[in-house]
N, C-alpha and C positions, 0 to 999 in steps of 0.2 A: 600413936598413929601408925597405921600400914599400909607402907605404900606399895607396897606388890607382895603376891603369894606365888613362892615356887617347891610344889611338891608334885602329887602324883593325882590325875584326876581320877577320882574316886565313883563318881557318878555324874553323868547328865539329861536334863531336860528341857523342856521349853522355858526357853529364857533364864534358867539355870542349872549351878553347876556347884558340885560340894568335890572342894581339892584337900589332900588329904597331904598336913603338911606336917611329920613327924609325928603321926599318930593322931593327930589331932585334926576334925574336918570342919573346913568352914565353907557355909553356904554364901555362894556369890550368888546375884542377880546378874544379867549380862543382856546385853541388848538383841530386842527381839530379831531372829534370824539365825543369830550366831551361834547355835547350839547345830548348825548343818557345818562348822567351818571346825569343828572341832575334832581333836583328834579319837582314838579309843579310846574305852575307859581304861586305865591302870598305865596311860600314856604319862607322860611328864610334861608340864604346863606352866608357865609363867602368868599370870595376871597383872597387871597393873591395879591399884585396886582405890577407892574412893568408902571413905569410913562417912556415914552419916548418922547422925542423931538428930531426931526430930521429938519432942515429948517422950510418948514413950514406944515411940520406934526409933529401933537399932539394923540398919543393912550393911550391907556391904554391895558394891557395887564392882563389876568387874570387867577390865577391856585388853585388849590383845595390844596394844599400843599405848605408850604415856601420846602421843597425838589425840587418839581416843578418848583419853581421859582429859585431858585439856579442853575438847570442846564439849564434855559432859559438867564438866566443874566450873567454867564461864556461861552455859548455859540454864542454869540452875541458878543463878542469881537474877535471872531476870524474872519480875512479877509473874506470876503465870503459870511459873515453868517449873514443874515437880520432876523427880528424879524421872518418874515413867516416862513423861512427852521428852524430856531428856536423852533416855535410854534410845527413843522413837527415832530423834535427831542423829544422833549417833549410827543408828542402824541404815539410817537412809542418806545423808549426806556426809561423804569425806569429809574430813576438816578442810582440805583447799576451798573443796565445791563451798561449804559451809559459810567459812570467810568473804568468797565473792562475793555469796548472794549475799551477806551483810554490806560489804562495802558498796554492791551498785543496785542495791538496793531493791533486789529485785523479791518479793512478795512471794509470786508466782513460784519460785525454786522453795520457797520454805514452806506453802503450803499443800508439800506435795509429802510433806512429814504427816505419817495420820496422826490425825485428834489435833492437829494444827491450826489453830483460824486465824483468820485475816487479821482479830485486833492482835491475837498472839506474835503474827509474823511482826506488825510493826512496831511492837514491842522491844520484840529482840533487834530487830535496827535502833531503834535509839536509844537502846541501851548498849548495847555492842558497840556501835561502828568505832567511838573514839577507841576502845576497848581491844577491838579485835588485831588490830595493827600490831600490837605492843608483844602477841605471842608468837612465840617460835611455834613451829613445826619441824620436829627432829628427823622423823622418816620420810623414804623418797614412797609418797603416797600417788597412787596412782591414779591419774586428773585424765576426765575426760575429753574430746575433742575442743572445746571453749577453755577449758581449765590450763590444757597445754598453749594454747594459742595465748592464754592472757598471760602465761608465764614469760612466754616468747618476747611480746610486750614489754614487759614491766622490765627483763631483762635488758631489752633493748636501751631502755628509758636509766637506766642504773650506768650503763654504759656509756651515756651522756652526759653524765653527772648529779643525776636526782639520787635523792635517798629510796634504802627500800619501801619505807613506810610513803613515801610522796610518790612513788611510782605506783605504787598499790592502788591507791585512793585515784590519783589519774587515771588508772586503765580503768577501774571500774567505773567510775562519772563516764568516759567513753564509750563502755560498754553498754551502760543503762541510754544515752544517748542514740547510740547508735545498732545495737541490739543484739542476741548470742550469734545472729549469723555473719556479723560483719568479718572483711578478710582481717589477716593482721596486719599489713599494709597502711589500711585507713582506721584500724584501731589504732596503731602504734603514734600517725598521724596527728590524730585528734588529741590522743593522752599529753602528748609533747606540748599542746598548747592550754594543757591543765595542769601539768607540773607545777610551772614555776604557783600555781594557786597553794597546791601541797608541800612542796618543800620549804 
């Protein structure tokens, strides 16, 4: 198994990238976009990396983050979902954003992944949701204006005494509730009297 490649990037293009590691080059695949986030070539590069076999295909899959890879590798086990709409997921939702819209449930954030459809999205909810709680997220990823607020939230609710995994699940029921625009105020509110249903 290989769980990261660190050598020298040898070459890139769309959606992949061949890093050249002791002489030796191996082609990643990498999620569509991330070939603009990348350094020059003959720059030095870390991967994080996801080995798959399938019949008779052999990839390699490759992410700037074990975060990254985490919701590529819990994504791929649900029905449906092949390494590409995977790769898709990855390129278009953070893992925080990723998480939320698993736990509140919300559709709409997931089928803003292309090639995503709506039986897709609700797939990966009821497969995930018990699922998703259970994984860390090691990096401080950068969460947009809802993502900040629900963290605000959920921190609030930990600081009360719920766990993190019941505070999660609270804000988001909250959130599906009460909608991405609510203040934190009346999110934090509402979550409190869904706690004790989580913890």
């Amino acid at each position: 198994m290989i769980a990261f490649l660190h050598g020298e990037l040898a070459s890139k293009d769309a959606n992949r990238v061949v890093v050249d590691v002791s002489g030796v080059g191996y082609l990643l695949e990498i999620p569509p976009g991330s070939e603009h986030e990348l350094p020059d070539v003959g720059s030095e590069v870390k991967f994080y990396t996801h080995y798959y076999i399938r019949e008779k295909e052999v990839k390699l899959y490759g992410f700037w983050s074990l975060d990254e890879l985490k919701v590529f590798t819990i994504a791929i086990t649900v029905k449906g979902i092949g390494p590409a709409l995977a790769l898709n997921i990855v390129s278009k939702l953070t893992p925080p954003q990723f998480r939320q819209a698993i736990l509140a449930e919300n559709h709409a954030a997931l089928m803003r992944v292309p090639r995503l459809s709506k039986q897709n999205a609700q797939l990966v909810i009821m497969t995930l949701k018990k699922k998703i709680t259970q994984i860390g997220f090691d990096g401080k990823i950068e969460e947009d204006g809802s993502g900040k607020r629900n963290r605000e939230a959920i921190e609030a609710l930990i600081g009360l005494g719920g766990s993190e995994a019941g505070a999660e699940k609270a804000v988001a029921e909250a959130q599906r509730v009460l909608g991405d625009e609510a203040k934190i105020e009346d999110l934090t509110r509402l979550a409190l009297r869904y706690l004790t249903q989580f913890s």
